[in-house]
C-alpha positions as a printed Julia matrix, in Angstrom:
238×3 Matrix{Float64}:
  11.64   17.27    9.38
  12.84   14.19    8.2
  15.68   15.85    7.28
  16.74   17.48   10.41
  16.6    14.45   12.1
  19.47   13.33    9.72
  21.58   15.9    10.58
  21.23   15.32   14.38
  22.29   11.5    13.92
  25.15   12.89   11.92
  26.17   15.17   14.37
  26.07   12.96   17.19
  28.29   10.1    15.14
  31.08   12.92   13.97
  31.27   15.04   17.35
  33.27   13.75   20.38
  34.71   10.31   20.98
  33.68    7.71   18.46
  32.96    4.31   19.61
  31.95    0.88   18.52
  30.09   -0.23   21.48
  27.0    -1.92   20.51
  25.0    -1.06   23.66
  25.76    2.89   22.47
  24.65    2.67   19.15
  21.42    0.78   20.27
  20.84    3.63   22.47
  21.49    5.93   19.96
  19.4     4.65   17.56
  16.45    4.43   19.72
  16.95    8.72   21.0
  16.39    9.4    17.25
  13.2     6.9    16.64
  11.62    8.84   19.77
  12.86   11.99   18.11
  11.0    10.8    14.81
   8.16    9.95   16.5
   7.95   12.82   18.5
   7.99   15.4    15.58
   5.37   13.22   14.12
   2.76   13.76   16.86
   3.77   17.27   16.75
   2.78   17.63   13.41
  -0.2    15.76   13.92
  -1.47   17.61   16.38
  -0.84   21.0    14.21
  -2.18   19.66   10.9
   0.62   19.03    9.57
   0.71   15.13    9.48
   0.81   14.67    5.91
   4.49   16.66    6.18
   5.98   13.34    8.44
   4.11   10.45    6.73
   5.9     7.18    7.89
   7.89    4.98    4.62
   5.64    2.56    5.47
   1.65    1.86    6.28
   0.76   -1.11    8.36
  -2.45   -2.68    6.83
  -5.08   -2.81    9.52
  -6.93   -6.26   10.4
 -10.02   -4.13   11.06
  -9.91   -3.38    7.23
 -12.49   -4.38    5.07
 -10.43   -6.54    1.91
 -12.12   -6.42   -1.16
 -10.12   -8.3    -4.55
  -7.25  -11.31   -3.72
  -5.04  -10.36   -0.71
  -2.07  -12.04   -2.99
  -2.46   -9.24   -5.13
   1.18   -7.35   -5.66
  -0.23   -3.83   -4.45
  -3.07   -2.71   -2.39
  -4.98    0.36   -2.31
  -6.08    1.39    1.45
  -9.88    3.42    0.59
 -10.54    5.89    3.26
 -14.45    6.99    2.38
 -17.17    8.98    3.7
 -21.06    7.17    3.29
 -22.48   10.75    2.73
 -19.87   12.4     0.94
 -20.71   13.23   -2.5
 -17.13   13.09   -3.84
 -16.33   10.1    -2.5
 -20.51    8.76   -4.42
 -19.19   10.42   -7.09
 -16.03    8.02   -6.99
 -18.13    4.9    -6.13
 -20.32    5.35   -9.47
 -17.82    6.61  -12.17
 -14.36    5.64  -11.81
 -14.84    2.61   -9.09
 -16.63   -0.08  -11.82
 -13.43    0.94  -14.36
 -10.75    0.59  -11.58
 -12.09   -2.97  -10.06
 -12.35   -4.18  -13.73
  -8.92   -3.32  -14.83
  -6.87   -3.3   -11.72
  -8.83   -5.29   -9.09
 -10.95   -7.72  -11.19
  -7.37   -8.92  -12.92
  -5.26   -9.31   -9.27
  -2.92   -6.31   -9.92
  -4.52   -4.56   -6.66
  -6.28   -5.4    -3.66
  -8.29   -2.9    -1.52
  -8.32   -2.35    2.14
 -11.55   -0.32    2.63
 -11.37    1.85    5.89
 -13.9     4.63    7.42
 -13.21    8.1     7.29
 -17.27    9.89    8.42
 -16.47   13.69    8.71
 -19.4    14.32   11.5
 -19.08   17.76   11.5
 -20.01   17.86    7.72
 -22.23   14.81    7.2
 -23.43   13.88   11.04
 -25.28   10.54   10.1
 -21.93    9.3     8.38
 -20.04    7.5    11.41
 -23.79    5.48   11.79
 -23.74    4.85    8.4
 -20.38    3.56    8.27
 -21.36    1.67   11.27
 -24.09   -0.22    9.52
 -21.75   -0.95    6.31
 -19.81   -3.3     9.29
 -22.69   -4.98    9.89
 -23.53   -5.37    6.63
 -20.15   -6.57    5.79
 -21.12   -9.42    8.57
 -23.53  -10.63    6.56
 -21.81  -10.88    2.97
 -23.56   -8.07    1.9
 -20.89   -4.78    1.54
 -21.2    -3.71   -2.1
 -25.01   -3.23   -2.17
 -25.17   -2.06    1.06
 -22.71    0.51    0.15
 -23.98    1.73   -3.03
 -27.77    1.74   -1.49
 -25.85    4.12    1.46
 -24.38    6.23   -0.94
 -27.35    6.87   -2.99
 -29.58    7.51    0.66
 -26.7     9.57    1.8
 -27.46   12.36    4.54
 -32.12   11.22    4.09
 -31.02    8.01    5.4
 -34.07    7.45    8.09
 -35.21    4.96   10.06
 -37.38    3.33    7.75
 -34.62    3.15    4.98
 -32.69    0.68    7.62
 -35.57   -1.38    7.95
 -35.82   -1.7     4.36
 -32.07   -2.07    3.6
 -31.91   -5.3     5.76
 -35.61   -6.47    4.22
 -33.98   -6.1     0.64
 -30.63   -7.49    0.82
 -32.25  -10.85    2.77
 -30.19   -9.73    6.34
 -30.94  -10.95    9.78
 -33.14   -8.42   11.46
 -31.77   -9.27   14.91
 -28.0   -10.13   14.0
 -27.93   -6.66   12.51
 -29.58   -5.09   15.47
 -27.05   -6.95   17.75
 -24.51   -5.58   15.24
 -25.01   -2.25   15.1
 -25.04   -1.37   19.34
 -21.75   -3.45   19.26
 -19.56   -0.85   20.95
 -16.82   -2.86   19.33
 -18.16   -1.94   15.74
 -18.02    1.58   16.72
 -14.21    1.59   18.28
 -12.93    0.31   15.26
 -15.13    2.9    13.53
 -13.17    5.65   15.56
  -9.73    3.79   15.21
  -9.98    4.54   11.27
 -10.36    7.59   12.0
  -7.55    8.76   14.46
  -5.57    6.14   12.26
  -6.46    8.8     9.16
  -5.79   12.1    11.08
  -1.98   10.12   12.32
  -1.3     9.46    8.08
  -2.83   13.42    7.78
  -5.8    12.64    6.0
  -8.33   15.11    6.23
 -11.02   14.86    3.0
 -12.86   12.07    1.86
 -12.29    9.78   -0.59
  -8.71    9.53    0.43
  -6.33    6.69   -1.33
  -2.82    5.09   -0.67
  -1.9     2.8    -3.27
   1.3     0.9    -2.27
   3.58   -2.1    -2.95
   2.93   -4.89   -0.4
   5.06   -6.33    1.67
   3.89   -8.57    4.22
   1.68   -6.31    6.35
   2.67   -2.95    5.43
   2.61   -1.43    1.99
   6.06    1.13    1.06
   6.59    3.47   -1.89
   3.17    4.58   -1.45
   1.56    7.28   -3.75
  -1.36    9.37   -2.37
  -4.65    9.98   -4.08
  -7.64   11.98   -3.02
 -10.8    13.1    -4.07
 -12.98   11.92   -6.82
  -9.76   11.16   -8.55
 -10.45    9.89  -12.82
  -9.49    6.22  -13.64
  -6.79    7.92  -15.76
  -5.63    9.87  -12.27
  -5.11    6.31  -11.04
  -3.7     4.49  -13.82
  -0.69    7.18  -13.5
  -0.34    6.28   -9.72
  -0.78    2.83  -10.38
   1.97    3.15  -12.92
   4.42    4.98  -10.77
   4.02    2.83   -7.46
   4.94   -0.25   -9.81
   8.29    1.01  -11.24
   9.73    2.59   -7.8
C-alpha cells in the first residue's frame, strides 16, 4: 500500500504544470498523509493492520515503564493476565531477558494490556487490578501471582493478593471502579488492533527517539531469549 501511495505522489509531481509554490506543495503533501491514513484504517478495519504499520510507534504515557527510560531501545510488551503463552513468557525467557538486556540498560520496557475477552473473559479485570497494583509499587508480584491464578482468579484470591503484598484495602478498591483505569485499559487495546496486533504476548522492540521508537522489529508469542537476542541484534545495527 505503501507503495501505491508513492506512485500517486509521483504522478501528481510529473503530470501537468509543475510549480514551486509552497502553499501547493503543502497541500499536496497533506492529500497524500490523508491518503496514508486512510488506507490504514481501511486495513484496520479488514485485519489487515499489520500490512500498513506506521515507521514509527509513539510510546504511550499510560504505559507501564519497567528498566531506565535512558535506555537506547525499548521494548513495548503487549500481554494477556490469563494467557498461557504469554505465563509461559513471564517464567522462562522474561528472568534471562531483564538480566541481560534490561538489568544492564540496553532496553527499557513499556508494558501495555492486550486481555482477549472472548478467550480469557476475566483478563481485562485482571489487567485492571495489575493498574492498581502498579499504584501501589507492587507490579512484578502482582503480575506473576495473576499469571499463576490465571482464568480461577475469584474473589477471595483478590482479597488475599492485597493482604499478601501489604496493599491498601480501600485505595485498591477506589482503584479498581476507577472508570479511568478501565479507559486506558481499552485504549491499549484499540491502540493494539491500530499496530494489527491480534495474539498475546505481542513485542516491538525499537530504537528510541524521543517519544517514539523507529526501525522496529516485531516479536510475538512465547518467543526464546535466543528469538530475542536476534531481534535485539538486528534493531541495533539498522
Amino acid at each position: 500500500m505503501k507503495k501505491v501511495v508513492s506512485l500517486l505522489f509521483t504522478a501528481a509531481i510529473l503530470t501537468g504544470c509543475q510549480t514551486t509554490n509552497n502553499t501547493e506543495v503543502s497541500s499536496l503533501k497533506s492529500e497524500i498523509e490523508k491518503l496514508k491514513k486512510n488506507q490504514r484504517q481501511i486495513a484496520i478495519q479488514v485485519g489487515l493492520g499489520e500490512l500498513v504499520r506506521p515507521e514509527q510507534i509513539s510510546l504511550s504515557a499510560d504505559g507501564i515503564w519497567i528498566g531506565s527510560q535512558d535506555a537506547p531501545l525499548v521494548m513495548i510488551e503487549y500481554t494477556d493476565l490469563n494467557c498461557p503463552f504469554c505465563k509461559k513468557f513471564q517464567q522462562e525467557t522474561w528472568p534471562s531477558f531483564k538480566e541481560k538486556f534490561v538489568d544492564t540498560n540496553q532496553v527499557a520496557v513499556l508494558a501495555r494490556e492486550l486481555p482477549l475477552a472472548s478467550l480469557h473473559p476475566k483478563a481485562p479485570f485482571a489487567a485492571v487490578m495489575l493498574r492498581c497494583a502498579n499504584q501501589q509499587g507492587k507490579y512484578e508480584p502482582v503480575k506473576e501471582t495473576l499469571f499463576e491464578l490465571g482464568n480461577s482468579l475469584q474473589q477471595s484470591d483478590i482479597t488475599e493478593i492485597v493482604t499478601n503484598n501489604s496493599m491498601d484495602q480501600e485505595a485498591f478498591d477506589r482503584c479498581v471502579k476507577d472508570q479511568n483505569v478501565h479507559s486506558i485499559v481499552t485504549k491499549s487495546i484499540n491502540e493494539a488492533a491500530q499496530l494489527g496486533l491480534s495474539s498475546t504476548p505481542s513485542f516491538i522492540i525499537g530504537q528510541r527517539k524521543n517519544d517514539v521508537i523507529e526501525n522496529y522489529q516485531i516479536v510475538s508469542g512465547a518467543a526464546s531469549i535466543e528469538q530475542f537476542e536476534i531481534a535485539v541484534k538486528q534493531v541495533v545495527e539498522q
